[in-house]
C-alpha positions in Angstrom: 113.8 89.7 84.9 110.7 88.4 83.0 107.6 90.9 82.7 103.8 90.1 81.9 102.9 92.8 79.2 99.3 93.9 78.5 99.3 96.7 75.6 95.9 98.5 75.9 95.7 97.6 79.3 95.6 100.0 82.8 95.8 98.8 86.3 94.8 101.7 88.3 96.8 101.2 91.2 96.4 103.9 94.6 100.1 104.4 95.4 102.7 104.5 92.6 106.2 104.2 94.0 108.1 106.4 91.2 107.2 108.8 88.6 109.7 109.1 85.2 109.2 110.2 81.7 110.8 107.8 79.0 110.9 107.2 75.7 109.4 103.8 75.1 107.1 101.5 76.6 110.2 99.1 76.8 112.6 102.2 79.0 109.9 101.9 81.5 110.0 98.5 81.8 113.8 98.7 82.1 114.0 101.5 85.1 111.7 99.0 87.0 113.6 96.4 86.7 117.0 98.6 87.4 114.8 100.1 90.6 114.8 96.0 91.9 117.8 95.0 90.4 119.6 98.4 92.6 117.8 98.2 95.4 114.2 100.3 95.9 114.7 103.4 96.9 112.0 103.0 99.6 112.3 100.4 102.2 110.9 97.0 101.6 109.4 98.0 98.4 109.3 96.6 94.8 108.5 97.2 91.3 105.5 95.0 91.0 104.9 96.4 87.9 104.5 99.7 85.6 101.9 101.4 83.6 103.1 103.3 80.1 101.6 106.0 78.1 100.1 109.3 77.5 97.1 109.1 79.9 99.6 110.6 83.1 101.2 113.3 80.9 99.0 115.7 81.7 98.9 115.7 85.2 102.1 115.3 86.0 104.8 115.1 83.2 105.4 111.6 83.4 104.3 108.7 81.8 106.1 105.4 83.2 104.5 105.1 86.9 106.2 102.3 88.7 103.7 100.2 91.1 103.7 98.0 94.1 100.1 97.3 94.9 98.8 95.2 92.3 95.1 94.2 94.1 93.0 96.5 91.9 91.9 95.1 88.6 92.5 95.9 85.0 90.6 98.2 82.5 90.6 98.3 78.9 92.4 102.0 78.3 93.8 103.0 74.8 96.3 105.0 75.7 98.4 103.4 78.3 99.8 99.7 78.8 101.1 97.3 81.6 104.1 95.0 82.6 104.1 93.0 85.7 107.1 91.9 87.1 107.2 87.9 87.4 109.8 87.0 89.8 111.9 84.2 89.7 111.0 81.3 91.1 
């Protein structure tokens, strides 16, 4: 599965399908690509994409947030980054 990353990058998104902790940007990248891969746990619902880093920490312990609405535009953020999921085809 082939990802578009943007370091420095947030895409505020209004509904985030999962929320993990991980240890890299690249983890988070992977557990979205496993949640497609295995099937979403929600029905009819993908991974469109994830944001990483230290800006969800404190809210909520987390800090890979999985999305699936992708409409909102991005923002120049230093602590977190993006990958969106470029399907095949």
């Amino acid at each position: 599965m082939e990802f578009r990353i943007s370091c420095k990058t947030d895409r505020p998104s209004r509904y985030s399908l999962l929320q993990v902790r991980v240890y890299t940007f690249d983890d988070c990248i992977d557990a979205c690509a496993s949640y497609n891969y295995n099937g979403p746990l929600h029905k009819n619902s993908t991974c469109a994409g994830v944001t990483y880093g230290t800006a969800g920490i404190r809210k909520t312990g987390a800090n890979c947030f999985f999305m699936n609405d992708l409409n909102s535009e991005t923002k120049a953020n230093d602590e977190v980054s993006t990958a969106i999921y470029l399907p095949d085809g």
